[in-house]
Structures are given as C-alpha cells and as structure tokens.
BASE-578114 format. One record per residue (C-alpha): x negated, y, z negated; residue in one letter. Coordinates in steps of 0.2 Angstrom, whole numbers, padded with zeros to 4 digits, always signed. Layout:
<rs>
XYZA;...
</rs>
This chain:
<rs>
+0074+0016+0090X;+0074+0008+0107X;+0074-0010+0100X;+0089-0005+0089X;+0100+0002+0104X;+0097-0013+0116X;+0101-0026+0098X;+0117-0017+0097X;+0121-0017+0116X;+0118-0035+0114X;+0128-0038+0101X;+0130-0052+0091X;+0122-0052+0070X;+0104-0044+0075X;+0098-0027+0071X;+0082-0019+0067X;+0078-0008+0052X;+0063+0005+0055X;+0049-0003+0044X;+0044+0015+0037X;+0065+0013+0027X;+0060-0006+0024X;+0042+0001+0014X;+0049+0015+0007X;+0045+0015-0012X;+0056+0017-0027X;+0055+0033-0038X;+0048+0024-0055X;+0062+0016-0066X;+0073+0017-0050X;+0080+0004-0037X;+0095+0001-0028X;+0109-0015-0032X;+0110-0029-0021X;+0127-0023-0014X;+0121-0005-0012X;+0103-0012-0002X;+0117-0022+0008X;+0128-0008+0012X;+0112+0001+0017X;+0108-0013+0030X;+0126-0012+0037X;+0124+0007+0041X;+0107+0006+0048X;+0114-0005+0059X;+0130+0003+0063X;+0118+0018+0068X;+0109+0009+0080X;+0097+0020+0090X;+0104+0035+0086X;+0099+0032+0066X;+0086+0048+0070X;+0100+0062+0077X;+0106+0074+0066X;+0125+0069+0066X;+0137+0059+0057X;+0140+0040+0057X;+0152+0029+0054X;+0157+0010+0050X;+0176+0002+0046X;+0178-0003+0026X;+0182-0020+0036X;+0165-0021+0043X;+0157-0021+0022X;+0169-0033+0017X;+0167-0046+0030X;+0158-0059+0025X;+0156-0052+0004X;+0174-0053-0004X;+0169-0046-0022X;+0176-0033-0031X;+0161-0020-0030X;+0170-0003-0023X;+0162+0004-0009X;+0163+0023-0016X;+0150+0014-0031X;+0138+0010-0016X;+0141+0027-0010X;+0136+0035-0025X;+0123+0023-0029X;+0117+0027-0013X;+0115+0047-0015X;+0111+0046-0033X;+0094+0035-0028X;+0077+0043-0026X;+0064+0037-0013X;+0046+0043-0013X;+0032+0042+0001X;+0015+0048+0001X;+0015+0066+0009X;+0003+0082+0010X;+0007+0097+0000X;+0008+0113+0012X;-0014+0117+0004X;-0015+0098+0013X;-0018+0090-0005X;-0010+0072-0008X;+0006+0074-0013X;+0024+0064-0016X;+0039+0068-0006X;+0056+0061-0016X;+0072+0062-0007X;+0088+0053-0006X;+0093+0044+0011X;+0108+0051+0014X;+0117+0069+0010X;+0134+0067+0012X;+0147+0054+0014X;+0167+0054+0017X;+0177+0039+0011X;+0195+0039+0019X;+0205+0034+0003X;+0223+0033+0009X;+0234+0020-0002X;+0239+0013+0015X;+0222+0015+0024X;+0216-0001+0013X;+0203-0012+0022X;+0206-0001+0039X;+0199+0014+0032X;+0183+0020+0036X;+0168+0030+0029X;+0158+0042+0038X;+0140+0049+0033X;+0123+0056+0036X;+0107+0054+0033X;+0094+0067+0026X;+0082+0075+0036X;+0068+0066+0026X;+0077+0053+0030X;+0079+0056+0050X;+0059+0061+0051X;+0052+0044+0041X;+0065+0032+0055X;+0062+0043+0070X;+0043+0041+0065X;+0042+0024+0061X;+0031+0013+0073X;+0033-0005+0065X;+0053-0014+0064X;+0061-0028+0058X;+0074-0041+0067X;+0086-0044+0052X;+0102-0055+0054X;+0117-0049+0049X;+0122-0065+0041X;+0107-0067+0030X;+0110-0050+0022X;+0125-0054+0017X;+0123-0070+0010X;+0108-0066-0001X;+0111-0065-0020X;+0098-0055-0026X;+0091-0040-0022X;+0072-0045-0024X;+0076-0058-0012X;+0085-0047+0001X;+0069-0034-0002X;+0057-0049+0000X;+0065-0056+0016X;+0066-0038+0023X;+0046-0038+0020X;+0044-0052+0026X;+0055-0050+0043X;+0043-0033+0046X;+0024-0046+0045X;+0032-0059+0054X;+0023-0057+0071X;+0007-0048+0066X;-0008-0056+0067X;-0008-0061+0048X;+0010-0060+0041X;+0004-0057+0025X;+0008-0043+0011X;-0005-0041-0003X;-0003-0033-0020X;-0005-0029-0037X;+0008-0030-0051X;+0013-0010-0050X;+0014-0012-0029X;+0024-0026-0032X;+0037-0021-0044X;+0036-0004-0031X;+0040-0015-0018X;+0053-0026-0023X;+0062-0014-0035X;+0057-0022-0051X;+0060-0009-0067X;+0044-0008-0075X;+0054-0013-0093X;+0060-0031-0086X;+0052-0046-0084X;+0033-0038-0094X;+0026-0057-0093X;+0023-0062-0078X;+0029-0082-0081X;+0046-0073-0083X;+0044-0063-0067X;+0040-0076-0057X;+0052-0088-0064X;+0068-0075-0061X;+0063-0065-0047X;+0049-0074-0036X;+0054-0093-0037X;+0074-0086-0034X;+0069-0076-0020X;+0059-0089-0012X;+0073-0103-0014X;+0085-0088-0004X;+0075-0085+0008X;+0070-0103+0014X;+0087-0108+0013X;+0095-0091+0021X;+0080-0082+0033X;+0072-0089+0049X;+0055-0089+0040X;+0050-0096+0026X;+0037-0087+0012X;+0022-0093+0002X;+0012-0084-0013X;-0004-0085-0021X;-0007-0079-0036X;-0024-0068-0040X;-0031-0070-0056X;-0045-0062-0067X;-0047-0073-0081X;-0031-0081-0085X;-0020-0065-0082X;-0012-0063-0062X;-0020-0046-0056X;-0013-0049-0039X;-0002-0057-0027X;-0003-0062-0006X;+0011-0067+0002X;+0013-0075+0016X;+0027-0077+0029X;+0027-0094+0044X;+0041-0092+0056X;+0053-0112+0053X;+0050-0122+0067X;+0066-0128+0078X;+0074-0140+0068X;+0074-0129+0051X;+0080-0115+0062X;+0095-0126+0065X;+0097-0131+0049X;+0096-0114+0045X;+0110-0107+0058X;+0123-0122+0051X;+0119-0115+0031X;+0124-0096+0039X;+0139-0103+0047X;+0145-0113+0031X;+0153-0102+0016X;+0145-0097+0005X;+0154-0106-0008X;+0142-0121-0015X;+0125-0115-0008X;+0113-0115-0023X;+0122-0132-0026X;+0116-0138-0007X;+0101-0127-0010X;+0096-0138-0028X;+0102-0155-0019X;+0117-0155-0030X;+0130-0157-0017X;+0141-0173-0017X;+0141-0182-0001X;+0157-0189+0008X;+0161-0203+0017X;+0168-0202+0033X;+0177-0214+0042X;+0171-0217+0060X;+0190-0214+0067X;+0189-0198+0061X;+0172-0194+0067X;+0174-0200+0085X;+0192-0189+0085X;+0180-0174+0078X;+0169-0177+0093X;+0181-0177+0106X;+0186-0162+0100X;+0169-0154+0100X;+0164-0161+0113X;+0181-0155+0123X;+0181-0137+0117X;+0158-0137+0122X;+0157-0147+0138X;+0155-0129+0146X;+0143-0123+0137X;+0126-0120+0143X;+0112-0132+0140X;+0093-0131+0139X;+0088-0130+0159X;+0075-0145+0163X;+0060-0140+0177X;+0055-0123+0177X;+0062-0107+0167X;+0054-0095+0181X;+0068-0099+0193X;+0086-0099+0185X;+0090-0099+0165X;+0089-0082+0165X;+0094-0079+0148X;+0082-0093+0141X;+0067-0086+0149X;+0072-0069+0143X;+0070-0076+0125X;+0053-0083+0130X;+0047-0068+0136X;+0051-0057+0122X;+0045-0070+0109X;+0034-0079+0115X;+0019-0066+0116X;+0013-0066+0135X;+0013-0086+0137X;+0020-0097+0151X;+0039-0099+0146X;+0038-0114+0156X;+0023-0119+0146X;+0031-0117+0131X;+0049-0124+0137X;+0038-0139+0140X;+0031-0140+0123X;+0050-0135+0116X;+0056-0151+0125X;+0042-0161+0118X;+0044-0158+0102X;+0064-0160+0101X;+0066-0175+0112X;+0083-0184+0111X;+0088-0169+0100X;+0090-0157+0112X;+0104-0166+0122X;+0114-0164+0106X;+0112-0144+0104X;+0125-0132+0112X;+0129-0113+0113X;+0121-0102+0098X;+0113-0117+0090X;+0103-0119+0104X;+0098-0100+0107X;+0094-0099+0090X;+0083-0116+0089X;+0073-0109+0106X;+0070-0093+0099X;+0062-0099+0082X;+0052-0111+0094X;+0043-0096+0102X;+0042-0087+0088X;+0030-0103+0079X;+0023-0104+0097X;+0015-0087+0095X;+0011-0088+0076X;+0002-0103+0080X;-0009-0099+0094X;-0010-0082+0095X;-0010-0070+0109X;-0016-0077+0127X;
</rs>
C-alpha cells in the first residue's frame, strides 16, 4: 500500500496491484471479461494506498474510456464485477482447510444522468474479504496503465499481470499444471479440452501481446509425461533498453494496426528527406529543453536518474550501472529525450539486476 500511494503521488501511467488480487483464483467455470479485468486495474489504481479503508472510491467514466473507445457499457463491468466469484484458501473456524468465495466489491453507484455522459462518475467499495486479502498482501506489481489498456485478451492481461508480480524475484518463474493454469488465467474448464488448441488460442496470443505491449517479455516450457503436457514453467526477463524503447513508441501509437506491426504486416512509407529534416526541426525545437542522460557520476546531480537506479537497480553502484547503461547504448543515447529515455533507463536497471543478481 505504500508503493501504491508514492506511484500515485508521482503520477504518470504506473500503479501497483497487491499481488494477493493478482493470485486470486477463479470460482470453477468463472472468470472475468477483458473489459471487466480492465475496469478492475483502473479502480485498483484509482484507490491508490487507501484500496485497504473501509470507504468509498471513486473514478470519472472519462477516466474508463481514455484510451478504450468500444461500446461495452460500464454498468455491464459493474455487474460483471459483483456478480464474479473469487476463492482463496482459508481455515474453517475448527482450523480445517477450507475455501473462502467472495466477490470484490459490494456496492457501486453509477451516476446516470442523460446530460452527465462521459463526465459522470462511479463510486464504489470494496468487500471486507476483499480489504483483508490487499491490506494483507506482502508481494505487488508495477503495471502500466497504457499496457492494460491496449491488451486484447484477457488471458494475456492475466499473464502479463503474473508476470509483472515474478519480475524481480530471484527466479521470475510461474509453474503449473493444466487445472492451476486454467485457475490462473481464467480459462473455463469446457474450452480449449486439447492442449494444441489452448496453446494456439490462449498461449501463443498472449505471448505475441505481451512482448509487443509489456516491459518484459515471457517464455514456456512445456512438461510432458509421455506425449501428453502435464505442466507448464513460465518465465519472465525484463527487455533490455532498446526493446524498452521500442516498446514505449508501440504504447504511444494507436492502437489501430498493432497486430498488423505486431505480424510484420505493416506497409512502409517513403519519406522525403524535406519533410523529414522539417519534422526534425520541429522536434528538435519543442525538446531542446529537455533533460538528457548526465555523463560522470550519478552521485552528485541527476537526481531523478539516480533515484531510478536506486530503486531498480537492487543495491549496485548507479554510477556503475550508468556506466554500463552508456556502454551499451553508445551513439543511441544522444538521440533519446524526455519519457523515452526515463523509460530506456529504468528497463536497463531492471535487466542489470535480473542479470547479476543482488551485490
């Protein structure tokens, strides 16, 4: 709850989910629709910090449409939302295993005004089940905001936010058998029976999203006895810079025509070189302000880069990993400017500590 306050003081598209929500299992036969897992995201981080109190939240309709122009109606989420059943692994009041189901939240308001439109807003809480597992919850994930929205499927949303929770253990891996697995990701038990069809519709789609869409990418291996697949291991690898970049310009494009860029289907276009040297001046006019990666030492100055290096880069010298961060962009670092740049420097620490560990 603490990381989730200082994201939100910050500002920008980062928020942390409580990794006990994230793990949460579906009741069997139950799961929740990708706009309704969305919608879910937002108010987790429209609650911030204060996701735990007993109190009502709220979030502008605006804020659920930006970035997501379908025609899904948010009162659909909302129901879907109370009507959904979660279950954890509890202690019956003898202290015999037993299974807690509960919805997340227990009420909801809607303002529904004809001239309220997009500028309405909807107010809710959630359950005291609910409240106890986030308030309890000792592991989080970073999520963008951007990358929740733009994912089309719910197994790949679910996938990326597992994914998001291993990133920075020691092994960022999540093992499982085929019942864990459907569990996890929401699968209903009645689709996809053969397992070339789930991994053709739900693995290999969710994969193909999240390289393109998160700032990690995701690996499986597949666990056979005999010829049948008994279990899966996952694994997740923080991108390096340059794919982190790549990754930041996909987020900022529309999302109009990204499976085509995605399959390598995309038509290119031939600029003229008068139009791109007055598309440079312009950038280059509006940017010439903006900060740049510091050369020498991050101890002294560059407050916010070394910030960054603290915080990701696992109890290393940031000067010693700036110096390898410099290294390994070369002449590409002169080019990169503003979020661009914050966001290449973070993934770098991020791999930094993947790769080598802890001091």
């Amino acid at each position: 709850m603490r990381v989730a306050a200082a994201l939100k003081a910050k500002g920008g598209d980062e928020f942390a989910k409580p990794g006990s929500i994230i793990e949460v299992k579906f009741v069997k036969g139950e799961s929740l629709s990708l706009t309704a897992s969305r919608l879910l995201a937002l108010m987790i981080l429209a609650a911030g910090g204060d996701a735990w109190e007993d109190r009502p939240h709220r979030m502008r309709k605006a804020d659920i449409r930006r970035g997501h122009k379908g025609n899904e109606r948010i009162s659909d989420m909302l129901e879907e939302l109370h009507r959904t059943l979660f279950a954890v692994d509890d202690k019956s009041w003898r202290g015999r295993k037993a299974t807690t189901r509960f919805s997340l939240i227990s009420r909801s308001r809607e303002e529904t005004e004809e001239d309220g439109g997009e500028a309405g807003w909807i107010e809710w809480e959630f359950t005291p089940d609910a409240r106890k597992l986030i308030q309890a919850s000792e592991t989080y994930a970073v999520l963008n905001r951007q990358a929740v929205l733009g994912f089309r499927s719910s197994y790949a949303l679910k996938l990326y936010e597992m994914g998001a929770l291993r990133l920075h253990r020691r092994q960022a891996v999540w093992r499982g058998d085929m019942q864990a697995l459907r569990a996890a990701l929401g699968v209903p038990p009645d689709v996809y029976g053969d397992f070339a069809q789930l991994r053709r519709k739900v693995l290999e789609k969710a994969k193909a999203e999240i390289d393109q869409l998160a700032h990690f990418r995701v690996e499986w291996r597949e666990i056979r006895q005999g010829r049948t697949v008994t279990e899966l291991e996952f694994t997740f690898e923080p991108k390096g810079a340059p794919e982190v970049i790549e990754t930041v310009d996909e987020l900022d494009r529309h999302s109009s025509g990204r499976k085509a860029r995605r399959d390598g289907a995309v038509e290119e276009v031939t600029v003229g070189p008068e139009v791109i040297a007055a598309a440079t001046k312009a950038l280059t006019k509006h940017k010439s302000d903006e900060k740049s990666f510091p050369t020498g030492s991050l101890t002294y100055g560059a407050d916010e880069f070394r910030a960054i290096g603290l915080r990701y880069g696992g109890g290393w010298s940031v000067d010693m990993i700036a110096e390898g961060y410099r290294q390994h962009m070369g002449a590409r670092l002169d080019k990169l400017r503003g979020k661009k740049l914050i966001d290449s420097w973070t993934g770098f620490c991020e791999s930094w500590l993947s790769r080598r560990g802890r001091p």
